[in-house]
C-alpha positions as CSV (number, residue, x, y, z in Angstrom):
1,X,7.1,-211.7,-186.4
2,X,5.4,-211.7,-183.0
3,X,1.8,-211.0,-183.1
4,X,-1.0,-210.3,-180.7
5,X,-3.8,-212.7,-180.2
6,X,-6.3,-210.8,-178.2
7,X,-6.9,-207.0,-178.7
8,X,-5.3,-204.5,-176.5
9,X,-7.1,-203.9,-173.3
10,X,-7.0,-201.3,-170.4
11,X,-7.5,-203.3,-166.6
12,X,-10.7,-201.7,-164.9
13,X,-9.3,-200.4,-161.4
14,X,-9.2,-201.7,-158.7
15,X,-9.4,-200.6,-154.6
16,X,-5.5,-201.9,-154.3
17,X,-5.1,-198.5,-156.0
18,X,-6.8,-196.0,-153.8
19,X,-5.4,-194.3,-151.2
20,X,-5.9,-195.3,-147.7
21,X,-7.6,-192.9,-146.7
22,X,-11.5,-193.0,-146.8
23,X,-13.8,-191.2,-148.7
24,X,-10.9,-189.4,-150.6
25,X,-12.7,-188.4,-153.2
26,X,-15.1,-186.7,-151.2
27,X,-12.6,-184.8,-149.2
28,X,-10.7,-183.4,-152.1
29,X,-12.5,-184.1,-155.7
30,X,-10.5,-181.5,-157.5
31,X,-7.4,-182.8,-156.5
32,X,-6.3,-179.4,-154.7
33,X,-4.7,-180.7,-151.8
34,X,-2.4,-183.4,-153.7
35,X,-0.9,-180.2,-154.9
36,X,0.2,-178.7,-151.9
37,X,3.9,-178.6,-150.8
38,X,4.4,-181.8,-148.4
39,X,4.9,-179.8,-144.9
40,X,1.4,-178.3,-145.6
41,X,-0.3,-181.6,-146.7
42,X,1.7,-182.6,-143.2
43,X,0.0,-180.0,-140.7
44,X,-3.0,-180.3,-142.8
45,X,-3.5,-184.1,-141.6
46,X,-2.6,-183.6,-138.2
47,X,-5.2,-180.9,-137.7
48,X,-7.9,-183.0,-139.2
49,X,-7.2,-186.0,-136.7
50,X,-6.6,-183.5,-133.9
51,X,-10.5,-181.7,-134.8
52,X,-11.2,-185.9,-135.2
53,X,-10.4,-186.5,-131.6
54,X,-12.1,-183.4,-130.2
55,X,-15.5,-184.6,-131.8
56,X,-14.9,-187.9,-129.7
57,X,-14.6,-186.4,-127.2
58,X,-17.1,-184.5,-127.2
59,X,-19.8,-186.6,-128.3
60,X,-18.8,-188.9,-124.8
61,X,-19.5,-186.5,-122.8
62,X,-22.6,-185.8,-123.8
63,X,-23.1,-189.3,-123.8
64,X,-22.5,-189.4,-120.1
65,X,-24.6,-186.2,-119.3
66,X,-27.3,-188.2,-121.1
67,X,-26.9,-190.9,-118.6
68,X,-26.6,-188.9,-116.0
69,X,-29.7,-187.0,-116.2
70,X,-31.7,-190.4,-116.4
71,X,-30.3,-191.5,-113.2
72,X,-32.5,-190.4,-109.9
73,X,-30.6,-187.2,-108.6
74,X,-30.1,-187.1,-104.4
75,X,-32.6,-184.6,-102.8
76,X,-30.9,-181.3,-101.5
77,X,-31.7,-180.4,-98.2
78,X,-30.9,-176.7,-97.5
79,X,-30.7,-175.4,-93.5
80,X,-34.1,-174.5,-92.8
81,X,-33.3,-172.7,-89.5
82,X,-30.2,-172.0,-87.3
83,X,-30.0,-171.4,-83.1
84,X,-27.3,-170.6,-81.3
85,X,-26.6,-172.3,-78.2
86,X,-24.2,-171.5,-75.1
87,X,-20.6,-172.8,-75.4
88,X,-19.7,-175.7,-77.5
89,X,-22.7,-178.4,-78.9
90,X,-21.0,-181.9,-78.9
91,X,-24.1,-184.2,-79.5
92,X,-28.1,-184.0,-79.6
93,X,-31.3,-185.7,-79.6
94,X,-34.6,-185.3,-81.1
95,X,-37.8,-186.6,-78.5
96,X,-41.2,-186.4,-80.4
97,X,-41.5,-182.0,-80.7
98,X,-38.1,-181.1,-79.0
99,X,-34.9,-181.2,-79.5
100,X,-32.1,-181.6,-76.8
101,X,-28.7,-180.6,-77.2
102,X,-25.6,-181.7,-75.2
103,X,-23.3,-178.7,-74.6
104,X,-19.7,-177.8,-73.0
105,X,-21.4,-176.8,-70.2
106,X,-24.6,-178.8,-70.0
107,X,-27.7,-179.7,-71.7
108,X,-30.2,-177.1,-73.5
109,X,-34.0,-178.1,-75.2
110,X,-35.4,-176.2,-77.9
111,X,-38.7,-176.3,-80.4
112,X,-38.6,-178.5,-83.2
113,X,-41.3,-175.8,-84.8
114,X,-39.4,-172.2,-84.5
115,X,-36.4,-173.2,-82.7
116,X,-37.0,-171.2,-79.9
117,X,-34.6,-172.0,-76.5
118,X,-37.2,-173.7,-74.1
119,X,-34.5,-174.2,-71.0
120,X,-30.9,-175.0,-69.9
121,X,-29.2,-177.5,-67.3
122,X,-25.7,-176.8,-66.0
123,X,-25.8,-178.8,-62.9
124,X,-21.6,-177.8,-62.2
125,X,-20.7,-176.9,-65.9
126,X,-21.0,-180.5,-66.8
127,X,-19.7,-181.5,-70.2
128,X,-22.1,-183.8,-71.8
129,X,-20.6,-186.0,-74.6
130,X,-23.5,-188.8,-75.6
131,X,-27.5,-188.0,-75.2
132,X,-30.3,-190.8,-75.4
133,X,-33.8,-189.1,-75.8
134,X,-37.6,-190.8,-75.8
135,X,-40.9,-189.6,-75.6
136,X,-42.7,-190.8,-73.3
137,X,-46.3,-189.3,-74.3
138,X,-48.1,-186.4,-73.4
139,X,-45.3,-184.4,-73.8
140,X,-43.0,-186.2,-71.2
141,X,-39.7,-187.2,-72.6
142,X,-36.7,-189.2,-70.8
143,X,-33.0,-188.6,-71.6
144,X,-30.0,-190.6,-70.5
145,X,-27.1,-188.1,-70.5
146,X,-23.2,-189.2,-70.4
147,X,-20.7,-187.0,-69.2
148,X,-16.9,-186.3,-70.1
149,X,-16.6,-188.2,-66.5
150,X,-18.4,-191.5,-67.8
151,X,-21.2,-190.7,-65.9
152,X,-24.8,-191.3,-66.6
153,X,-27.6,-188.6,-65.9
154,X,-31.1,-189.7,-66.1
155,X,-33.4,-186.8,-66.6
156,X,-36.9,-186.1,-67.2
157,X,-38.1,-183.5,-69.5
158,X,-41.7,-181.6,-69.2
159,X,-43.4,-178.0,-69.5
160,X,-40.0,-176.5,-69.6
161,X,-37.9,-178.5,-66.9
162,X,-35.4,-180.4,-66.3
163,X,-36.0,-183.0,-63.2
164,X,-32.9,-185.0,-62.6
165,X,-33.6,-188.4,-61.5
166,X,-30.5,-190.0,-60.4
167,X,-26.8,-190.7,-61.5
168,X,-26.9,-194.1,-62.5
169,X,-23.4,-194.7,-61.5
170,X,-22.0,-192.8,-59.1
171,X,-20.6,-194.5,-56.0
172,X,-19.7,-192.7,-52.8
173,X,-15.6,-194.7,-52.9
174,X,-14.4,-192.9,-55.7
175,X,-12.0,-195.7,-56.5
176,X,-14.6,-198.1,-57.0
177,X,-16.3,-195.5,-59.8
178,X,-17.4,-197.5,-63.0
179,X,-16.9,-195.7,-66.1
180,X,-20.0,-195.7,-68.6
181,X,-19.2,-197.5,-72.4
182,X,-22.4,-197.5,-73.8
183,X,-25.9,-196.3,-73.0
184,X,-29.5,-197.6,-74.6
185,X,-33.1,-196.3,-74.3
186,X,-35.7,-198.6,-75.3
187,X,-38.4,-197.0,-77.4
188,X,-41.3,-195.6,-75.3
189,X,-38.6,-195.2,-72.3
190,X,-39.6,-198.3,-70.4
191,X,-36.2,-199.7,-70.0
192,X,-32.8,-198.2,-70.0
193,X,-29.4,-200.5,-70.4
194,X,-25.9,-198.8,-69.3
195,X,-23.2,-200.9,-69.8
196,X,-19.9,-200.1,-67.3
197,X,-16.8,-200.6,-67.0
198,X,-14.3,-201.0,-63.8
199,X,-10.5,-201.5,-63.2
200,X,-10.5,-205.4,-63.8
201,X,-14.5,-206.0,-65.5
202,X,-17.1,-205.1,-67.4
203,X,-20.9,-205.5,-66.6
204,X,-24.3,-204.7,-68.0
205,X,-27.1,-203.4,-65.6
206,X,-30.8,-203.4,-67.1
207,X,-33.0,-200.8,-65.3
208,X,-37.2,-200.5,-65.7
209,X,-38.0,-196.8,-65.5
210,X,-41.4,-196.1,-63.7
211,X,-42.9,-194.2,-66.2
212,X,-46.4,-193.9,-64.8
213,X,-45.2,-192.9,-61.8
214,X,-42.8,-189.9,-63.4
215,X,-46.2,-188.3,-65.3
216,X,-48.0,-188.5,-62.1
217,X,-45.3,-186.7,-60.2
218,X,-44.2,-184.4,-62.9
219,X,-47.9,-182.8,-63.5
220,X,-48.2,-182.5,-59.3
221,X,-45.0,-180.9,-59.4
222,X,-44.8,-178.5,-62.5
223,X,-46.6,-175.7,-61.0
224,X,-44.0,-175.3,-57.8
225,X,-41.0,-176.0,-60.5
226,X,-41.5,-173.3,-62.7
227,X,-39.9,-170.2,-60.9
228,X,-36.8,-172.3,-60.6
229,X,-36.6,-173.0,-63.9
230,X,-36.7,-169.6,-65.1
231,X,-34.4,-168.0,-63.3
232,X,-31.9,-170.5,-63.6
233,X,-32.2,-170.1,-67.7
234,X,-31.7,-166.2,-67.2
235,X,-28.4,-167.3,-64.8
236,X,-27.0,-169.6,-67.3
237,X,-27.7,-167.4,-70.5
238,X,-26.0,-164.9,-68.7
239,X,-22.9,-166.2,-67.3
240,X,-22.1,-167.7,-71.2
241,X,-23.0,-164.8,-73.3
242,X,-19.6,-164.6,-74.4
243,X,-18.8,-168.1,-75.8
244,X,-22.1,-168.3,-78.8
245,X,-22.1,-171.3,-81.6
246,X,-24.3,-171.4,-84.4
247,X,-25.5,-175.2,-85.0
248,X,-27.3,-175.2,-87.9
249,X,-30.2,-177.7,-88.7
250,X,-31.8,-179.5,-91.6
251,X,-35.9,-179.9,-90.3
252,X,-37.7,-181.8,-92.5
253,X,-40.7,-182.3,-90.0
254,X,-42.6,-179.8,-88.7
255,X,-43.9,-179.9,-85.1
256,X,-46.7,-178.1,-83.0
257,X,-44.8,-175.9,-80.6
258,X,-43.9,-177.2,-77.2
259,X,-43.3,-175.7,-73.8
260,X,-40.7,-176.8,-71.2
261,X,-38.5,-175.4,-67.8
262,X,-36.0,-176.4,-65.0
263,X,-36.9,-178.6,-61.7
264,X,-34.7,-180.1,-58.5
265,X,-38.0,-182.5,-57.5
266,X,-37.3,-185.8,-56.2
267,X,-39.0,-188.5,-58.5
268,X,-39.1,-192.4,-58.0
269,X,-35.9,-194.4,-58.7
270,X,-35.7,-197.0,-61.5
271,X,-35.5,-200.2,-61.1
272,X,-32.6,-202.2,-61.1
273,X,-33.6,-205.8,-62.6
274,X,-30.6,-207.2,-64.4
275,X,-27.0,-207.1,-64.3
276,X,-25.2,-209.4,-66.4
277,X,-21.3,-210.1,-66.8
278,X,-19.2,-211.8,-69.4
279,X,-19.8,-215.3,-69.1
280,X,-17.1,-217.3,-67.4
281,X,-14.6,-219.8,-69.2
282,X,-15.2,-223.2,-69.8
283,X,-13.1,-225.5,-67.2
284,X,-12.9,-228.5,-65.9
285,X,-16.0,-230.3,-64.3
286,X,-16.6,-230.5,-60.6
287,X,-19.3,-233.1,-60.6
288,X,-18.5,-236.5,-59.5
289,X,-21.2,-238.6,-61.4
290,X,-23.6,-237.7,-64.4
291,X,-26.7,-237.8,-61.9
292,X,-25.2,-234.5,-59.7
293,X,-24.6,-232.8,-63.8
294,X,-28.6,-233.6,-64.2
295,X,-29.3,-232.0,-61.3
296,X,-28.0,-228.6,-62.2
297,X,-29.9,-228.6,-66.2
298,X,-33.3,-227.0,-65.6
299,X,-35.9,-228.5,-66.9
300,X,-36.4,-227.1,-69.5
301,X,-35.2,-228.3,-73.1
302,X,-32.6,-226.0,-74.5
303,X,-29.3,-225.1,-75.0
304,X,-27.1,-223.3,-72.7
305,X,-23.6,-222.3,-71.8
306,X,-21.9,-225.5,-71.5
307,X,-21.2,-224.8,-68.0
308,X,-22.7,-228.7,-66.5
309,X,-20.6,-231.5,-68.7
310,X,-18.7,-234.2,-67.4
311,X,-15.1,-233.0,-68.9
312,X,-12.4,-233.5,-66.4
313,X,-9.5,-230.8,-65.9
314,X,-6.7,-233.5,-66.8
315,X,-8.9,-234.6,-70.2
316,X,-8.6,-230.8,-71.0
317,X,-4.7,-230.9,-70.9
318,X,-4.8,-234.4,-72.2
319,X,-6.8,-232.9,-75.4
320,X,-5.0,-229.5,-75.2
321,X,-1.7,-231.6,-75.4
322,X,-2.7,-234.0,-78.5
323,X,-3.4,-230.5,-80.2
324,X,-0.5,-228.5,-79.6
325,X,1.5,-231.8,-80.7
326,X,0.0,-232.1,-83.7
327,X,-0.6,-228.5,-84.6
328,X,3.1,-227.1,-83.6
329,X,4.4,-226.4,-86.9
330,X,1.3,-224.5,-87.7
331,X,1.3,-222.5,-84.0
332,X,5.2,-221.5,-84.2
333,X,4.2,-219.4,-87.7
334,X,1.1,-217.8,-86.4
335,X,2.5,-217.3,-82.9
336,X,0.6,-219.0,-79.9
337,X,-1.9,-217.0,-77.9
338,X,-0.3,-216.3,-74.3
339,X,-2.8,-216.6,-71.3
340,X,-4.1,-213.1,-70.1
341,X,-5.8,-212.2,-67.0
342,X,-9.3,-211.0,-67.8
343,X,-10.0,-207.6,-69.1
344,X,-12.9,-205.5,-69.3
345,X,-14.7,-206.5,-72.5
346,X,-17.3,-205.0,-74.4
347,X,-21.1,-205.7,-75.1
348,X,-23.9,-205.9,-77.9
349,X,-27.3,-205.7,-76.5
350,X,-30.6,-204.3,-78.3
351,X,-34.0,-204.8,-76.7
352,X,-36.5,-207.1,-78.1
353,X,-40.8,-207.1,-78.4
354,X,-42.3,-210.1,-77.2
355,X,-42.5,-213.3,-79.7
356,X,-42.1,-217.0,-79.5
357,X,-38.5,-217.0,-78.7
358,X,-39.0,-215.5,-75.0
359,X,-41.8,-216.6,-73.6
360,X,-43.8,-214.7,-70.9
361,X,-45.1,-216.3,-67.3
362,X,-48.9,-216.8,-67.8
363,X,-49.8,-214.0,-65.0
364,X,-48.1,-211.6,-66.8
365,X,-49.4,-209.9,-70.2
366,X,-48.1,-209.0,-72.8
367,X,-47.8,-205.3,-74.7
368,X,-46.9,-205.3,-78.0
369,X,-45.0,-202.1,-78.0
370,X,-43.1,-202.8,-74.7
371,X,-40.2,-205.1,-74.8
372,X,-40.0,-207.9,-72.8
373,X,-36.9,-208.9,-73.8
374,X,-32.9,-208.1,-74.4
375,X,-30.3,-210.2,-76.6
376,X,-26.4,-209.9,-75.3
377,X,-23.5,-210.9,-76.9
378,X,-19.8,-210.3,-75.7
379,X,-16.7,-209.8,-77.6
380,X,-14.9,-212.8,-78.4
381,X,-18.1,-215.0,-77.2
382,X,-19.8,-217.6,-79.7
383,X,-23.1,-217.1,-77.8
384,X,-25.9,-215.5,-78.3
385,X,-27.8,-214.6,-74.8
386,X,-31.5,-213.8,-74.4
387,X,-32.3,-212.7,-71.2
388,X,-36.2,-211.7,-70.1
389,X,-37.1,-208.9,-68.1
390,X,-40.5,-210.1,-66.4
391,X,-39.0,-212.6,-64.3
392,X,-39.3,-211.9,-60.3
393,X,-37.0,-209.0,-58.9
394,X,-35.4,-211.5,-56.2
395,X,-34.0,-213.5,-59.0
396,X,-32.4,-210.5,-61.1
397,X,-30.8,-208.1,-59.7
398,X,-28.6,-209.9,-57.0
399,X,-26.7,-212.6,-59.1
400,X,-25.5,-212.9,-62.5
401,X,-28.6,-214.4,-63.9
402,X,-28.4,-217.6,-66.6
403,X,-29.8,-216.8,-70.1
404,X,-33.2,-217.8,-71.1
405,X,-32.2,-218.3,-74.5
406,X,-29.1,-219.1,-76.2
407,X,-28.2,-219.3,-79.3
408,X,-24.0,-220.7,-80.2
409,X,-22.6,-219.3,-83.5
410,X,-19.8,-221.0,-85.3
411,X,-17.5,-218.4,-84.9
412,X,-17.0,-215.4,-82.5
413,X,-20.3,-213.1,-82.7
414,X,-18.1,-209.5,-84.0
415,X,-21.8,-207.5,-84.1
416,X,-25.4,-207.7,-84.5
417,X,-28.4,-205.7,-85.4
418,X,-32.4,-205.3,-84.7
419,X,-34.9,-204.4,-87.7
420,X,-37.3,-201.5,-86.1
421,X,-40.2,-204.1,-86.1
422,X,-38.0,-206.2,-84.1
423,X,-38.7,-209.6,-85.6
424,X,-35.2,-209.7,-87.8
425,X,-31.9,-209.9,-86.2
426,X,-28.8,-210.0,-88.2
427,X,-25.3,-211.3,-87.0
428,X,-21.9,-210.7,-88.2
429,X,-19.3,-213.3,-87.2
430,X,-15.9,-212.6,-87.0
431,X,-15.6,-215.5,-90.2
432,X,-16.9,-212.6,-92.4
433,X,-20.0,-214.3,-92.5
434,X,-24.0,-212.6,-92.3
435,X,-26.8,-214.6,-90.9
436,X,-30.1,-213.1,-91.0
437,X,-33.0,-214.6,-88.5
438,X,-36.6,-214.2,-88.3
439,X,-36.7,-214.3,-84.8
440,X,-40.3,-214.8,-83.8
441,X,-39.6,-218.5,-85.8
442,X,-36.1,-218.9,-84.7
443,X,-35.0,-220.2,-88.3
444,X,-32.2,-218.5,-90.6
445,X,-33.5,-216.5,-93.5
446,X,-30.6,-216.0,-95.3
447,X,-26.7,-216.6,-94.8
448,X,-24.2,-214.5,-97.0
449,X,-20.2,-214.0,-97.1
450,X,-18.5,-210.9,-97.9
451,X,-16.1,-211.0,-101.1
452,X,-12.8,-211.5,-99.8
453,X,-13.7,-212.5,-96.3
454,X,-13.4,-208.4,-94.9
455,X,-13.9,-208.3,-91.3
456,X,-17.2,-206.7,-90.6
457,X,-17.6,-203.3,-88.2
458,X,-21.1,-203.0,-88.1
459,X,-24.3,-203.7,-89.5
460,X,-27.6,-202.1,-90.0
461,X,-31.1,-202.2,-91.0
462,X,-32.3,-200.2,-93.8
């Protein structure tokens, strides 16, 4: 007979035996649902997790509108006036209290303040397609304007009138016209640099504007000026009241109103003081012994072009040779360059304040807000040029002058930038690389690298 030794016991429960799902007994203590048919206990699930997911859901998006109102919100600037002008605005400019407008058929100033139409300029319907404004106190402002044609206009703007200088460019042999690339206006409008283009080259010409002598004029002038100016704003207002377009404006200064007209007053002609052109190719040298390649290096010690070495043509094609040999497997996959004739290139140039770097002659002093300076590079060039503009007239304008300064990159200069206090100049090689100089010190401040070597377009100060 078998008997038990221990009394008979029930097992306490364990978790093995609950359901998976949490919290059961919270979600159905009276055991209600457990005796529903099975497709209802089915649909009964699947609306639970669906209510589940919304609640997600929901909760991050609220989440993220939490976040987002923390974050600092963009300022919303509204139009805070419209004008219409005469035929089709393409570009504009704003000079200290006025605002100039280049138009399908001209140029047109207005008031910063109420945006009331001061005068209009439509010397021969000209198109104007690039403007270049600066005020040059006391109400007097200069503007560079660039038509469909490529050429440039240089104007001066005062008590309602337009006083055309001169055409920069225009030559009287018509194949022989130069076509205008880019256009800068120092601030203050004492220097102006066009840089042109022709069939075969490309060339920069640096102008001085005689400012003092443009007030003087203009106030002597102004009174005689004015009648003109009028009726040539009723003529043009006229003849284009057909062809309106509303260009509307965001103004976030406000200006005391300004007055200004239309003039055909002959005024004094800028200066012409530099012209510079791509720098030449390296070749072969000339000299027959190092003392004639001494000769030629001024005297003072810097770096320049590379133009006075003692290379000979046939080490060139020696070196050239030992390369190509050595390299040819690596030349047939990329494709060897081919030897072009030269074709019009373009330029970087920005106008500098006075610091270390270019250094003034003694007689002349310097003004802190007038540049004395302009930095060039060329496309495809390693070098950086500085050029001065206080150097004698008889040594600028008639020969392609040598640089004062220049600075060699490791790799082909691609752009460059000025800060607005003109001591920091950043350059963008075409090795995807940023350098940024002090350059009152000439030393780096910092060089950086984009991620994944990206060529670099442009650069800019912030």
């Amino acid at each position: 007979v078998y008997s038990r030794k221990h009394p008979l016991e029930i097992p306490p429960p364990s978790e093995k035996d609950w359901p998976k799902e949490e919290n059961f007994f919270l979600q159905d203590p009276d055991g209600k649902r457990a005796a529903l048919p099975q497709p209802v206990r089915m649909a009964s699930k699947l609306v639970m997790l669906a209510f589940e997911n919304a609640m997600e859901i929901i909760e991050r998006r609220e989440m993220l509108q939490e976040a987002q109102k923390l974050k600092i919100q963009p300022t919303k600037c509204f139009p805070a006036a419209e004008f219409q002008v005469t035929g089709r605005a393409n570009c504009l400019a704003v000079s200290g209290t006025c605002i100039f407008v280049g138009l399908s058929v001209g140029l047109a100033a207005f008031k910063l303040s109420d945006c009331e139409e001061l005068c209009a300029w439509d010397a021969g319907s000209t198109e104007i397609c690039a403007i270049r404004a600066s005020h040059m106190g006391n109400e007097h402002h200069v503007l560079l304007a660039v038509d469909e044609m490529g050429l440039v206009w240089l104007l001066c703007f005062h008590e309602e009138t337009f006083w055309l200088v001169k055409i920069l460019n225009e030559v009287e042999d018509i194949s022989k016209q130069s076509t205008c690339v880019e256009v800068v206006l120092s601030p203050g409008g004492d220097f102006t640099g066009v840089l042109l283009q022709g069939n075969t080259k490309a060339w920069l010409e640096i102008y001085q504007l005689p400012k003092d002598s443009w007030l003087k004029e203009m106030e002597k002038d102004s009174g005689a000026a004015s009648g003109l100016a009028c009726r040539e704003k009723r003529s043009s207002c006229t003849s284009h009241r057909g062809q309106k377009t509303v260009l509307r404006l965001i103004f976030l200064l406000q200006g005391s109103p300004v007055s200004t007209n239309n003039a055909d007053a002959k005024l004094s002609l800028p200066v012409l003081l530099l012209k510079v052109q791509p720098h030449k190719p390296i070749t072969g040298s000339s000299f027959k012994s190092p003392l004639d390649a001494l000769k030629k290096v001024d005297e003072d010690s810097m770096l320049g072009l590379g133009y006075n070495h003692l290379i000979k043509a046939s080490q060139w094609k020696q070196h050239e040779a030992i390369f190509c040999s050595t390299y040819q497997e690596y030349l047939e996959a990329t494709g060897e360059r081919e030897c072009k004739e030269e074709t019009p290139r373009h330029a970087t140039f920005h106008f500098l304040l006075p610091s270390w770097i270019l250094q003034l002659v003694p007689e002349i002093k310097a003004q802190p807000d007038v540049p004395a300076g302009i930095s060039v590079h060329w496309d495809g060039s390693h070098n950086l040029c500085f050029y001065s503009l206080h150097h004698p007239l008889k040594e600028r304008a008639d020969s392609d002058p040598n640089p004062d300064v220049v600075w060699p990159c490791a790799a082909p200069l691609v752009c460059s930038a000025v800060s607005f206090c003109s001591r920091y100049l950043a350059l963008a090689c075409e090795d995807a690389t940023i350098t940024v100089w002090d350059k009152d010190l000439g030393y780096p401040l910092g060089v950086t690298a984009t991620p994944g070597r990206r060529l670099i377009r442009s650069v800019h100060f912030l």
